[in-house]
C-alpha distance (Angstrom), angle and dihedral (degrees) to the residues before:
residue distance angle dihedral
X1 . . .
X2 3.98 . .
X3 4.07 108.4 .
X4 3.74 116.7 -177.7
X5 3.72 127.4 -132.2
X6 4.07 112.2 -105.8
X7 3.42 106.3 -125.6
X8 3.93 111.3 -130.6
X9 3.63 117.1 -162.4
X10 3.75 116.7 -141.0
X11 3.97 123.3 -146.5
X12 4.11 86.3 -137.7
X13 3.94 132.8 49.6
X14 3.51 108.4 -106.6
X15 3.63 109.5 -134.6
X16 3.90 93.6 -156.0
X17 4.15 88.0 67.5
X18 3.52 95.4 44.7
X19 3.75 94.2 -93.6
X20 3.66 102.6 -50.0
X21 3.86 119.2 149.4
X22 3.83 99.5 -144.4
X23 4.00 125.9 68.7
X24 3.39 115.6 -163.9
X25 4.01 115.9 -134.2
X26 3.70 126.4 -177.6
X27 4.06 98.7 -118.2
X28 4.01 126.3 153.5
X29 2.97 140.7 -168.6
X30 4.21 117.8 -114.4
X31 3.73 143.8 165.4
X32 3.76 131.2 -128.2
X33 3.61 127.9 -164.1
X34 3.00 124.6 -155.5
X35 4.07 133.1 173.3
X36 3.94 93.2 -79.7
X37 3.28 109.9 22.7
X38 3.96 146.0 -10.0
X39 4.32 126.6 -125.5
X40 3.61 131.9 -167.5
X41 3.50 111.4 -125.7
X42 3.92 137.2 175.0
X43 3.61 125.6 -118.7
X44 3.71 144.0 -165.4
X45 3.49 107.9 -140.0
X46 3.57 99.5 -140.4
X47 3.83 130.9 -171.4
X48 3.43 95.9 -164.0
X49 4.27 106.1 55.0
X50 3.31 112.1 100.7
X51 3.65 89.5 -144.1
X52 3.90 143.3 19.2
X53 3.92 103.0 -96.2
X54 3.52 143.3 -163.8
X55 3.64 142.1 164.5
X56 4.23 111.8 -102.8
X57 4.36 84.3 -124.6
X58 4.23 73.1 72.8
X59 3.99 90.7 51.3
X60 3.66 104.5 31.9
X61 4.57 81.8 52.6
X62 4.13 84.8 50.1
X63 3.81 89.8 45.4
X64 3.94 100.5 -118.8
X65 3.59 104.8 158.1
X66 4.32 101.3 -141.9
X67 3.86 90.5 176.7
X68 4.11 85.7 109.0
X69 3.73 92.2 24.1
X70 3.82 125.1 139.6
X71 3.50 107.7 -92.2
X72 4.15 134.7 -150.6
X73 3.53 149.1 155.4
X74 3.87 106.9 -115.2
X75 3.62 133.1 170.2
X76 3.61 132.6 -126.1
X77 4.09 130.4 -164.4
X78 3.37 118.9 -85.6
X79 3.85 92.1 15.8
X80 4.08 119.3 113.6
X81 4.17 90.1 -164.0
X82 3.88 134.7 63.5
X83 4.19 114.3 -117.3
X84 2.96 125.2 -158.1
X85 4.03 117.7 -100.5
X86 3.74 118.1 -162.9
X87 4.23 111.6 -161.1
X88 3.52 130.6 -144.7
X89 4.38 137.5 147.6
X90 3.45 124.9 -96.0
X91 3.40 130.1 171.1
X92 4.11 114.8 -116.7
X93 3.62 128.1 -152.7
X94 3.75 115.0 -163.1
X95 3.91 121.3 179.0
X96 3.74 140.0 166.1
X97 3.92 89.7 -142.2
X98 3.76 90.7 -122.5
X99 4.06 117.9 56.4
X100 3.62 107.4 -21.4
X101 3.79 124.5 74.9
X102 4.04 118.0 157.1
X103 3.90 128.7 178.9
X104 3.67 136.2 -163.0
X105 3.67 146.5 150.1
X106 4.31 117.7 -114.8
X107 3.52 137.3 171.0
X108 4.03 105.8 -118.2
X109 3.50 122.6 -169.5
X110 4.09 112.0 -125.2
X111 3.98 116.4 -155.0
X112 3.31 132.9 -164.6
X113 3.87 101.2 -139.0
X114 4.25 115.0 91.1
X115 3.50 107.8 -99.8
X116 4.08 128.2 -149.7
X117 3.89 89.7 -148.7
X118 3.67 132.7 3.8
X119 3.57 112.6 -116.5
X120 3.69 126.5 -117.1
X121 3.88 94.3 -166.5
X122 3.77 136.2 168.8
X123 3.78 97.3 -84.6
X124 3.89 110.8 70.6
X125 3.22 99.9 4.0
X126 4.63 122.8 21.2
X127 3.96 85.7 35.1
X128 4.55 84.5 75.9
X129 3.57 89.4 42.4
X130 3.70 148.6 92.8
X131 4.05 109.2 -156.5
X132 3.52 127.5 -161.1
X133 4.66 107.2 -175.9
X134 3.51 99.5 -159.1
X135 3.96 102.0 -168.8
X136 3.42 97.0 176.5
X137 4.01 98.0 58.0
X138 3.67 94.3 26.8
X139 3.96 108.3 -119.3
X140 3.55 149.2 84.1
X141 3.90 135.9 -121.0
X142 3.75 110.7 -146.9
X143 3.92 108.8 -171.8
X144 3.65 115.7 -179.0
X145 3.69 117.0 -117.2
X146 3.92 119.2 -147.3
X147 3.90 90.4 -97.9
X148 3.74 78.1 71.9
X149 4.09 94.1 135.0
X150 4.07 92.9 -165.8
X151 3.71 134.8 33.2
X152 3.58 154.6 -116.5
X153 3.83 123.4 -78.0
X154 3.81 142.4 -173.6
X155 3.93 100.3 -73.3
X156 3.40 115.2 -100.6
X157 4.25 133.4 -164.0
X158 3.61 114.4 -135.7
């Protein structure tokens, strides 16, 4: 599955890309069910999170109760302090809009903190795929690898 990079325009030049006002990140689109209801969210996919994160406004909307949730001090880039991280399964949805569609249950953690981006880390989500960043065009290929936990389904278009 080919994902593009979003491109995210920046009110500044950014000297590091030769003054350019756009940065390119590699953010998709995916769905999470939960027991009441599903959302589409954006995501960074994001080789270096630990875990798949959101924030619990995303679990309380999908109806996970976290009351008797896991709990754990995690922390997140560009943060000097642990916050807490509650987890809990949802079910992810993750298509290319075109000919790939693929489905599968994970335990996310939810935090309480805002969050610029939610965080399509290793755990729940990288951890059943091989990634290839391609900078220089702009997208990823995600191939699933046979720890793949879910399965592929007629593609769908958010």
């Amino acid at each position: 599955m080919k994902i593009p990079y979003m491109a995210v325009p920046r009110p500044k030049a950014i000297p590091s890309l030769g003054g350019q006002r756009v940065r390119y990140r590699p953010i998709t689109a995916i769905r999470l069910i939960g027991p009441t209801s599903g959302l589409i969210r954006d995501g960074l996919l994001d080789t270096g999170a630990d875990d798949t994160v959101f924030p619990e406004e995303t679990a309380r909307l999908l109806g996970i109760d976290l009351d008797q949730a896991e709990e754990r001090q995690i922390v997140l880039a560009a943060r000097v302090t642990p916050i807490r991280c509650r987890y809990a399964p949802v079910q992810i949805h993750l298509t290319d809009g075109r000919d790939e569609t693929y489905e599968w249950t994970a335990v996310v953690a939810f935090v309480s903190a805002r969050l610029h981006y939610n965080l399509l880390g290793h755990a729940g989500f990288l951890q059943y795929f091989g990634a290839f960043f391609d900078g220089e065009a702009r997208q990823v290929t995600l191939t699933p690898r046979p720890s793949f936990p879910g399965h592929r389904a007629p593609s769908t278009n958010y």
